[in-house]
C-alpha positions in Angstrom: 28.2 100.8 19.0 24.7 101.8 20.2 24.4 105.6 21.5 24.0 104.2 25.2 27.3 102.4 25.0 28.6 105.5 23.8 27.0 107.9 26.6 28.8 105.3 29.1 31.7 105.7 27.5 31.8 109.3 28.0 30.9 109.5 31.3 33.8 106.9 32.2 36.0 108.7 30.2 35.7 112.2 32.8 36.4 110.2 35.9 38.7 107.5 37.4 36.1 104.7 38.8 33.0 104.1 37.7 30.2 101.9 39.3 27.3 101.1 37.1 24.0 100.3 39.0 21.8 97.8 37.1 18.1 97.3 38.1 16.9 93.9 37.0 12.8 93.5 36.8 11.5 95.1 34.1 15.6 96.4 33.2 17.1 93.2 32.3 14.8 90.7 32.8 11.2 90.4 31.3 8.5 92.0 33.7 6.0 90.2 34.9 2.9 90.7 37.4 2.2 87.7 39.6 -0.5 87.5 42.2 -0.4 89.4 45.3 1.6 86.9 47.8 2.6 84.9 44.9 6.5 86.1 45.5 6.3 85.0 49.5 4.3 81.6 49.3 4.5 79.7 45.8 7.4 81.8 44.4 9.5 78.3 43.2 10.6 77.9 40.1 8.7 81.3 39.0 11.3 84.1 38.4 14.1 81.8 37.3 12.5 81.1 34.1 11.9 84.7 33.1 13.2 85.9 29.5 15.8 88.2 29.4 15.7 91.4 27.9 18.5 90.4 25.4 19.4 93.9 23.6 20.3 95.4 27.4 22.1 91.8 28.5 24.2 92.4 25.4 24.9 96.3 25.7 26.0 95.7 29.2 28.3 92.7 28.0 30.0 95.2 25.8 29.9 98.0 29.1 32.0 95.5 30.8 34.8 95.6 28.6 35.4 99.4 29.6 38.1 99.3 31.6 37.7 101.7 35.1 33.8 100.4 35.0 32.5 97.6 37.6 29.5 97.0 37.2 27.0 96.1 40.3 22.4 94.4 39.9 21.0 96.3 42.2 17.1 94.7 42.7 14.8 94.5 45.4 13.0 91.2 46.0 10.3 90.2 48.2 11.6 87.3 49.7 14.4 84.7 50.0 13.3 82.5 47.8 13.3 85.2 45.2 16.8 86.2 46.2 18.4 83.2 45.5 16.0 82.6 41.9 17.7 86.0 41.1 21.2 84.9 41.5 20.4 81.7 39.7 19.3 83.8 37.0 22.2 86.5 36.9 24.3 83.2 36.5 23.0 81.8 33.5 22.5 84.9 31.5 24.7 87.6 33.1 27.7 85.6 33.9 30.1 88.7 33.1 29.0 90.1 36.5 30.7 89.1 39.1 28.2 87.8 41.8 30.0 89.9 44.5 28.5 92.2 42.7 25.0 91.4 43.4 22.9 94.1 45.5 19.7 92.5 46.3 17.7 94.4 48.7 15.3 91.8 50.5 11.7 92.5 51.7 11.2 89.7 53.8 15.0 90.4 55.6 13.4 93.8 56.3 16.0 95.7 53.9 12.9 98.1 52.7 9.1 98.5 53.5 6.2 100.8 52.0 8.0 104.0 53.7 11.1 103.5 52.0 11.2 101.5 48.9 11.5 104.0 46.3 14.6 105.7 47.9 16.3 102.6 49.0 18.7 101.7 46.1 19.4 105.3 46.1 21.2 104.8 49.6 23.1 101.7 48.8 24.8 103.6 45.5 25.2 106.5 48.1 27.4 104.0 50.1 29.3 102.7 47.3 30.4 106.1 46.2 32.8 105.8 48.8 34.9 103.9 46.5 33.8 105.4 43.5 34.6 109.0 41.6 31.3 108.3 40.0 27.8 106.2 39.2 25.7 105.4 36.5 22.1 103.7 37.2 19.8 102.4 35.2 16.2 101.2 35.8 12.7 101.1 35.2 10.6 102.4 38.0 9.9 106.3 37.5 9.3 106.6 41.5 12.8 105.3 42.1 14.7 107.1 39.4 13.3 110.4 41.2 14.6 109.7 44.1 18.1 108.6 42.5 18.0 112.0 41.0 17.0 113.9 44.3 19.5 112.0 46.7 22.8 111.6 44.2 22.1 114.8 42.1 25.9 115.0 40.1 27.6 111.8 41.7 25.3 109.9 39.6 24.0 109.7 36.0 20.2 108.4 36.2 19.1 106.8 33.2 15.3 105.2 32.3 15.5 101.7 30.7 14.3 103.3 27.0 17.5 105.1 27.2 19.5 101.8 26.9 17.2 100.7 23.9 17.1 103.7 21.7 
């Protein structure tokens, strides 16, 4: 087992319920830069096709299996057209999450804006602590992690993307 399964496993171990936050562009699925307004206007067909980052798909297959752990995708999109691409995709290559599970923060449904977008998932595992003794999140975006860090402090473990890989 990788040493990020293992770091999981220890955090699950010291509490009761567990939520793991999982961010997907650039996390799980392949990064990629469109044009600016591609993702509002022309965004069919684009994000559905993107490669998955198969060594993290597979860690968090084996994540699953730990029994007090649900795990939760928590991405932002800009619009509804991207929403629905990004279920599409959690279906075909992350079917072991259940798609009740699926946090995805819409731009265009005015879930976030400039002011608040890189504090925004930190609130929505804020709420779901309610029903958790503990989180685990995991993403890319440095601005965002911060936050996490700042808002959750010791209800959360906050871990960079190259900590899954190494």
């Amino acid at each position: 087992m990788s040493s990020f399964y293992n770091r999981v496993k220890e955090i699950c171990s010291k509490y009761k319920k567990v939520a793991m936050f999982i961010d997907m562009d650039g996390t799980i699925v392949e990064y990629k830069i469109y044009p600016e307004g591609t993702m509002t206007t022309e965004a069919k067909g684009l994000f559905v096709n993107n490669k998955p980052v198969k060594v993290i798909i597979d860690e968090l297959r084996k994540i699953s299996k730990i029994e007090n752990i649900d795990l939760y995708i928590l991405s932002m999109s800009r619009s509804y057209i991207i929403v629905e691409e990004k279920k599409e995709w959690l279906k075909k290559h992350a079917d072991f999450i259940n798609e009740d599970n699926y946090i995805i923060i819409n731009r265009e449904a005015g879930d976030y804006n400039n002011e608040n977008r890189n504090r925004v998932k930190a609130e929505r595992i804020q709420e779901k602590l309610k029903e958790y003794d503990h989180a685990i999140f995991l993403d890319d975006d440095h601005k965002v992690i911060h936050e996490a860090v700042k808002m959750l402090k010791d209800k959360c473990d906050v871990f960079h993307i190259s900590s899954a890989i190494i």
